[in-house]
C-alpha positions as CSV (number, residue, x, y, z in Angstrom):
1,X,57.7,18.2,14.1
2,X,57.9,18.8,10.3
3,X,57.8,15.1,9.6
4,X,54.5,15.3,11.7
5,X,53.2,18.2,9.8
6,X,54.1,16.3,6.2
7,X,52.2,13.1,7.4
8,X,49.1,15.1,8.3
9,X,48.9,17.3,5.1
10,X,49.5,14.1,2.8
11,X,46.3,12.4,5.0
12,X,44.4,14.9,4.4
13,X,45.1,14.9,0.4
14,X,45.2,11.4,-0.1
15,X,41.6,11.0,1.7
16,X,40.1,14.7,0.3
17,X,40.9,13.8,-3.4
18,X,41.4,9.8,-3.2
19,X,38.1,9.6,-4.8
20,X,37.1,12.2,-7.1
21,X,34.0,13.6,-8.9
22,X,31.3,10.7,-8.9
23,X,29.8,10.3,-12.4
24,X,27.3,8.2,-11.4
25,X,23.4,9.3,-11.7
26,X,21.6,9.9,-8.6
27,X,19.0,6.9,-8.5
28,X,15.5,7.4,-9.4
29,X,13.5,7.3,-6.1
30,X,9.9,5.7,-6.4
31,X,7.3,8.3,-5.4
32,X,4.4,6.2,-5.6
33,X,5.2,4.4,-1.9
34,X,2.3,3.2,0.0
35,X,1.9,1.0,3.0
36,X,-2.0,0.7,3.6
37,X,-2.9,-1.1,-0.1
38,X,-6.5,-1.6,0.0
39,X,-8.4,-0.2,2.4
40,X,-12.4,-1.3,3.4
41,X,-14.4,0.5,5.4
42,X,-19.1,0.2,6.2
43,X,-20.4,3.5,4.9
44,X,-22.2,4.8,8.2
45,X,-25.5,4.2,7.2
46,X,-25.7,0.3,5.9
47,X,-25.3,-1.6,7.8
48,X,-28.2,0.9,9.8
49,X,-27.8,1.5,13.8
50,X,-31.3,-0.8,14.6
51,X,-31.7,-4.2,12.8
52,X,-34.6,-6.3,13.7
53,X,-35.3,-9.8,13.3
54,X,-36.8,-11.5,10.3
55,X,-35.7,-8.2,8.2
56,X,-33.1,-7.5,5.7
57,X,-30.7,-4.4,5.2
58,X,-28.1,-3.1,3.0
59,X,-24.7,-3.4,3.5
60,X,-22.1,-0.8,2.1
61,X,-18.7,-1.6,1.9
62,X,-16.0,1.0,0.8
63,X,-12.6,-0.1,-0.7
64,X,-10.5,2.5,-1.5
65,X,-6.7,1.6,-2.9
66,X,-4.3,3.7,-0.7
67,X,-1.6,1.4,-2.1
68,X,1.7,2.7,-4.5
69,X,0.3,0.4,-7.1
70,X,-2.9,0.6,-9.8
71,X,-5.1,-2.4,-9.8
72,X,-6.5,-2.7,-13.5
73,X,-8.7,-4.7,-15.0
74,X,-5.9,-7.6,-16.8
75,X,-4.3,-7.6,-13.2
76,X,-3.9,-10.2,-10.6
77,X,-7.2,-11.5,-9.1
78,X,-8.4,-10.8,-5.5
79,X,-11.2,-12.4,-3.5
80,X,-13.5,-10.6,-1.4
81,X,-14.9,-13.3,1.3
82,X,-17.9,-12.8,3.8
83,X,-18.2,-15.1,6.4
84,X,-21.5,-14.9,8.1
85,X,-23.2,-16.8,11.4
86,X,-24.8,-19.9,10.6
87,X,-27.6,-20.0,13.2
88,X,-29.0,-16.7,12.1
89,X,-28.0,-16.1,8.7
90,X,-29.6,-18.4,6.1
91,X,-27.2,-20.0,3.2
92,X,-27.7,-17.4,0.4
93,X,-26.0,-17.7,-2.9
94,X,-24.3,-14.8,-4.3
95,X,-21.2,-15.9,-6.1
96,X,-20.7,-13.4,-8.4
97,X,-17.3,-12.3,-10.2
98,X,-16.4,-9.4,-11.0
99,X,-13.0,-7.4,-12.4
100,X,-12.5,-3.7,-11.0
101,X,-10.0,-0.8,-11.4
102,X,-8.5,0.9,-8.8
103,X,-5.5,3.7,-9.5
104,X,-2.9,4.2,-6.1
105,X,-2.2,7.0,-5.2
C-alpha cells in the first residue's frame, strides 16, 4: 500500500513540475480579421424601380471594404467587369482606369 502511495505522489510531481514556468511571450493575435473583403451593393434608387425603353438611367454601385486589409493606392490592381445583354444593350465604351483607397476595418 505504501509502495502504491509513493508511485502516486512521484506521478503527480514528476507531471505537476516536469515542465516549469513557460518564458515564452504570448503571441500577438491579429485583430484586423475579416472574412467579407469587398463588398458591392445598387444604392436603392439607381438603378430606379420603372425603366422604359429607349431611356437611360443611373446606376449606383456601393463597394465598401469589410475586409482585415487596407487597399491603397500603390497596391495590387483589381478589375471591376460589367457584363451586359447584347440584344438590348448597345456596345458602349467606357474603359476607364482608375486607382482607389479603401481602409478595412
Amino acid at each position: 500500500m505504501k509502495k502504491i502511495i509513493f508511485i502516486l505522489i512521484l506521478i503527480f510531481f514528476t507531471v505537476g513540475c516536469g515542465r516549469g514556468a513557460s518564458t515564452s511571450k504570448i503571441s500577438d493575435v491579429d485583430i484586423f480579421v475579416g472574412t467579407e473583403g469587398l463588398t458591392a451593393e445598387f444604392s436603392k434608387t439607381a438603378p430606379p424601380p420603372k425603366v422604359f425603353e429607349s431611356s437611360d438611367f443611373p446606376i449606383l454601385l456601393r463597394i465598401r471594404n469589410k475586409g482585415a486589409y487596407s487597399i491603397d493606392q500603390d497596391g495590387p490592381k483589381g478589375i471591376l467587369s460589367i457584363s451586359r445583354e447584347k440584344d438590348y444593350v448597345p456596345v458602349i465604351s467606357f474603359e476607364k482606369e482608375s486607382r482607389v483607397e479603401s481602409s478595412g476595418k
